[in-house]
BATORMAR-519977 format. One record per residue (C-alpha): residue number from 1; x negated, y negated, z negated. Coordinates in steps of 0.02 Angstrom, whole numbers, plus 50000, padded with zeros to 5 digits. Each point is the difference from the previous one (the first is absolute). Last residue first. Example, Ala and Ser with C-alpha at 12.3 -4.5 7.8 and 13.67 -1.06 7.14 Angstrom:
BEGIN
n;xx;yy;zz
2;49316;50053;49643
1;50069;50172;49967
//
This chain:
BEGIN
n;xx;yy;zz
344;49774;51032;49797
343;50096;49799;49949
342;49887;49866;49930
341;50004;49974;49816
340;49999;49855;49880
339;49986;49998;49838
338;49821;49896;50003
337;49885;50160;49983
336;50113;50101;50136
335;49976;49848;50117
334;49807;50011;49951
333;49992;50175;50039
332;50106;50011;50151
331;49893;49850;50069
330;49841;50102;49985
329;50078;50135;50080
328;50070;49911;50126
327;49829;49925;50021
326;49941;50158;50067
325;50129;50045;50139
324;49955;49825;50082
323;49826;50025;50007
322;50049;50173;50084
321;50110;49900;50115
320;49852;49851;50052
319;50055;49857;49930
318;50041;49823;50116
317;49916;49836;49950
316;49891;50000;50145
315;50138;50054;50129
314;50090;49836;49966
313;50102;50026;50171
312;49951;50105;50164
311;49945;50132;49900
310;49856;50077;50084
309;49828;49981;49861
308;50155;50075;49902
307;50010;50175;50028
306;50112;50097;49901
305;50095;49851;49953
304;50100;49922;49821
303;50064;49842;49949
302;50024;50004;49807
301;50163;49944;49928
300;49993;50040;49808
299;50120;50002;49846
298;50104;49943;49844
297;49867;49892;49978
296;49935;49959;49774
295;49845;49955;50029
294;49921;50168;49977
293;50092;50050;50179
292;49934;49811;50083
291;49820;50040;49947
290;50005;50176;50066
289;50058;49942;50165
288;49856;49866;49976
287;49859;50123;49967
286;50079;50132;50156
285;50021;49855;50100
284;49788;49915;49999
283;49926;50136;50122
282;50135;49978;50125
281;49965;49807;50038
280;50151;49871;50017
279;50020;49994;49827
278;50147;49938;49961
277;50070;50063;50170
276;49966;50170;49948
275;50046;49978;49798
274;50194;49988;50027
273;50051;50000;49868
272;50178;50033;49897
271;50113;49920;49903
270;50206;50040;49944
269;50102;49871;49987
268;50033;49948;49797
267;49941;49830;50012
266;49890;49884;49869
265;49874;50136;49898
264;49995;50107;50166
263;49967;49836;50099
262;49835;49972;49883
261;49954;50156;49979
260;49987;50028;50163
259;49935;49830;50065
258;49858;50019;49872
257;49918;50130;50131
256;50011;49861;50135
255;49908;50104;50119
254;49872;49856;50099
253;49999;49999;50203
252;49901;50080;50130
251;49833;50043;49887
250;49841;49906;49963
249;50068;49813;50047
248;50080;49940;49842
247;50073;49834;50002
246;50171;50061;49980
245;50131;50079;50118
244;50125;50114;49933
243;49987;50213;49954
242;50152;50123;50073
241;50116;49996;49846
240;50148;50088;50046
239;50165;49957;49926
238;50145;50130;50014
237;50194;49949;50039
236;50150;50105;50002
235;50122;49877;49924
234;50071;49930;50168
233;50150;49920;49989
232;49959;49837;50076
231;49932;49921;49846
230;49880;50129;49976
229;49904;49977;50170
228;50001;49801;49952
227;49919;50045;49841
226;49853;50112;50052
225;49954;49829;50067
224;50017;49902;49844
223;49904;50156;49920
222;49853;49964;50139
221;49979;49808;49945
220;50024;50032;49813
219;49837;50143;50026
218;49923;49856;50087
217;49977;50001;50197
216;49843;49977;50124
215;49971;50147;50088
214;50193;50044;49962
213;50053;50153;49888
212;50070;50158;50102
211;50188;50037;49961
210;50041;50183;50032
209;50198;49987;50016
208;50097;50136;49992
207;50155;50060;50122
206;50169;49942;49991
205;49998;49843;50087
204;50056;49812;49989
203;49838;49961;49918
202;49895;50060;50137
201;50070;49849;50092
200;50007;49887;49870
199;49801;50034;49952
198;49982;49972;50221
197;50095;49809;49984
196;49881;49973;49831
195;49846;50025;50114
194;49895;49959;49811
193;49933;50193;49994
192;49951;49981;50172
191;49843;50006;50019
190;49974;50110;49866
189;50098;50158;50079
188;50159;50040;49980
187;50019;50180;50001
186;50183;50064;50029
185;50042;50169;49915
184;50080;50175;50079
183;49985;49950;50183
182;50050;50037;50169
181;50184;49905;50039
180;49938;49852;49871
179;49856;49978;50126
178;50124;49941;50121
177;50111;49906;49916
176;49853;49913;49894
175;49902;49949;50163
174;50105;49848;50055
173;49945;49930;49820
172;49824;50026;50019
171;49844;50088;49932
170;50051;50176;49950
169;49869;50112;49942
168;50048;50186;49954
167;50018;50128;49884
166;50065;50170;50040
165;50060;50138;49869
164;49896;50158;50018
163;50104;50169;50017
162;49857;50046;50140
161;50114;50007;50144
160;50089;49868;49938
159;49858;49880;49983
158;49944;50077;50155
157;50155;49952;50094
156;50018;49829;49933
155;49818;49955;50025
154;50002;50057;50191
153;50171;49881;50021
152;49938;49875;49918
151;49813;49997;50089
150;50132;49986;50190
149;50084;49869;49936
148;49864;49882;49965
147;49824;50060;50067
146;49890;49896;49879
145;49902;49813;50033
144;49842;50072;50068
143;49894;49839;49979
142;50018;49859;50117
141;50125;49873;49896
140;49850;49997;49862
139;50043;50006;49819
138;50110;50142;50031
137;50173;50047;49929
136;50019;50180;50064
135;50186;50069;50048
134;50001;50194;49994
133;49876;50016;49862
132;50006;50150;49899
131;50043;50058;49846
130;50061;50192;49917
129;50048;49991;49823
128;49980;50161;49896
127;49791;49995;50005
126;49912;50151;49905
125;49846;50063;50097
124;50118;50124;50110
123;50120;49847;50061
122;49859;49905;50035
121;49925;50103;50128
120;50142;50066;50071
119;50049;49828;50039
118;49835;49951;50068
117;50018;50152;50115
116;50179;49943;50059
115;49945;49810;50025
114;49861;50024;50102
113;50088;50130;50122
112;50140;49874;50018
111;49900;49847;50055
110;49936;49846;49918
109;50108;49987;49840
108;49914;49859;49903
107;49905;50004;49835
106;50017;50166;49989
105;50088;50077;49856
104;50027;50020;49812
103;50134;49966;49853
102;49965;50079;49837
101;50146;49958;49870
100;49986;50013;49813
99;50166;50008;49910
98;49995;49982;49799
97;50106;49838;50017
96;49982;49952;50192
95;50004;50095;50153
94;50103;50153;50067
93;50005;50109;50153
92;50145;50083;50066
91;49964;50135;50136
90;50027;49961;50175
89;50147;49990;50126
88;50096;49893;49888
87;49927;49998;49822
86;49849;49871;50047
85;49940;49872;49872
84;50086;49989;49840
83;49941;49854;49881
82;49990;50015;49807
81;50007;49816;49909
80;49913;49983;49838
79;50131;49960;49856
78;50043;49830;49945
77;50098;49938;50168
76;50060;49807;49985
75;49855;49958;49870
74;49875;50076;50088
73;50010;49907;50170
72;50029;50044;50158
71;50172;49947;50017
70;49987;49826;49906
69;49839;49960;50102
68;49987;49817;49930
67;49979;50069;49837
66;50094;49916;49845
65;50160;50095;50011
64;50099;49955;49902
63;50088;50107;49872
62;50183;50036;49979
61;50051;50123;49828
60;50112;50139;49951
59;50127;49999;50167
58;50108;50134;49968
57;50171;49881;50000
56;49954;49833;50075
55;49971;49856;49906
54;49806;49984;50047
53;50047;49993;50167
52;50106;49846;49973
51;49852;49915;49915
50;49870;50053;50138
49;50123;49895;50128
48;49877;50034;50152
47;49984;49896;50149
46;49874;49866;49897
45;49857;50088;50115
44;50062;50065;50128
43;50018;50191;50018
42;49957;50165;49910
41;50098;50072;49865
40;49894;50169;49944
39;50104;50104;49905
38;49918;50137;49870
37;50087;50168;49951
36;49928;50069;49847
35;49937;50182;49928
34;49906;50053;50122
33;49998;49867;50106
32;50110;49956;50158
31;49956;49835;50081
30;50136;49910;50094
29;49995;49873;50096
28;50122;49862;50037
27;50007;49845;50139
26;50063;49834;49948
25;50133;49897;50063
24;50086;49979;49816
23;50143;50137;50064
22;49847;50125;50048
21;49927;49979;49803
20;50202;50042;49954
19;50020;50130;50081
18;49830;50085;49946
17;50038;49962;49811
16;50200;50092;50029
15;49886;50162;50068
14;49911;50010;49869
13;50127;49980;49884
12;50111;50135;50099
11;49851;50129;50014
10;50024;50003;49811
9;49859;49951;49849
8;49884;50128;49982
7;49875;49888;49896
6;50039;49807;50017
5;49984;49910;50190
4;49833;49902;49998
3;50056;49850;50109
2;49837;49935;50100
1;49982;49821;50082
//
């Protein structure tokens, strides 16, 4: 259920509509527009009296909500969402609206050295978010499965170094503390976009949440799950679309370009893609990253090494940095095309 309050109507009316969502057993959120303030009443269904709502002073009209993700959704939040990432010991960066974001990294943080000169590297050819893998899902239990602790603690200090916010995997609920300590934004990865214990978790923080679609999942599928980080509290949330499985064999998995479009039209979140794992060969990104921009994606995540024939993970589908540095400049030309711009 949404309650539209009326045009500049006083603190006191909003606040008397909250009070009375939270007497009915039901949690409130607001939703500030430019012009209106918008209430969403989430709980049970049958919990909420939407004819007692409707007779409160400032309230101009209650609307249900029809989506299953009432949070997510378009009709509880109009606008496009901006996210913050960083602003502590790094500069802010925004995405969403006219906000472009270039995120970029190794695949996985093998050693310091590594992870410094890819940083440079990316930094120079236009990235603003630093990643790197310091927990690795891997398909097979022997493959180099990250360095934990120790990759945070490198990634925190070059991200600030640098004045690059961090982004980071995080693949389990005892991990959150932890990783929460080191981080600017939680990745959650595909495999577990339905681990609805872990989307609590991350829900209960402060920092962003970049939301990878499932191998498998539907764009109603992955907004359900953006949902369960948004019903904790936590409206800093940022789809990726990172390609699904289909029957096609030629490349690692399919971009869903119609994904875009598709959960732009139904959810205000910000969207980005993530065109490396999509592809899972380097010589196909740069015509899917551009895809994803035209589509209508707030941004990129490109994995990133200076010599990849030694990465220890996905080295195949990783850029070399002056490849990098050049589609940035197609991307800044298509964002700039689409009203969108990514930061100098």
């Amino acid at each position: 259920m949404i309650i539209v309050m009326a045009a500049n109507v006083p603190q006191a009316s909003v606040d008397r509509v909250v009070s009375e969502i939270e007497r009915m057993g039901c949690k409130a959120h607001l939703s500030r527009g430019t012009f209106r303030t918008v209430i969403g009443a989430i709980g049970e269904e049958g919990a909420i009296d939407q004819h007692r709502l409707t007779t409160l002073d400032g309230v101009e009209k209650v609307v249900p909500i029809m989506t299953p993700y009432k949070l997510a959704s378009r009709e509880f939040h109009e606008e496009d969402s901006v996210v913050q990432i960083g602003g502590r010991s790094t500069p802010r960066q925004l995405v969403g609206g006219k906000h472009a974001l270039s995120i970029a990294g190794p695949c996985t943080i093998e050693n310091r050295e590594m992870l410094w000169r890819i940083a440079r590297h990316v930094k120079e050819g236009g990235a603003t978010v630093l990643r790197g893998g310091a927990f690795k899902p891997r398909t097979s239990p022997y493959s180099f499965q990250g360095l934990g602790e120790q990759a945070l603690q490198w990634l925190r200090e070059c991200g600030d170094e640098l004045g690059m916010p961090i982004c980071t995997e995080v693949m389990d609920t005892r991990q959150v503390e932890l990783v929460n300590q080191y981080t600017d934004m939680f990745q959650i990865g595909a495999r577990n976009m339905q681990n609805f214990d872990l989307l609590r978790e991350v829900g209960k923080t402060d920092k962003p949440v970049l939301l990878k679609r499932g191998l498998a999942a539907t764009v109603k599928d992955w907004l359900l799950s953006a949902e369960y980080v948004l019903s904790q509290g936590n409206r800093a949330v940022i789809l990726c679309e990172r390609g699904i499985k289909t029957f096609e064999d030629s490349i690692r998995f399919t971009m869903d370009i119609t994904s875009i479009p598709v959960a732009r039209k139904l959810s205000h979140l910000p969207i980005i893609v993530d065109p490396s794992h999509a592809a899972g060969r380097r010589d196909y990104v740069g015509a899917l990253a551009c895809a994803g921009m035209a589509a209508g994606a707030h941004g990129t995540m490109i994995e990133v090494h200076y010599c990849p024939a030694e990465a220890q993970c996905d080295g195949p589908q990783a850029l070399l940095p002056e490849t990098f540095a050049s589609l940035m400049t197609q991307l800044r030309l298509i964002a700039k095309l689409y009203g969108r711009e990514f930061p100098n």
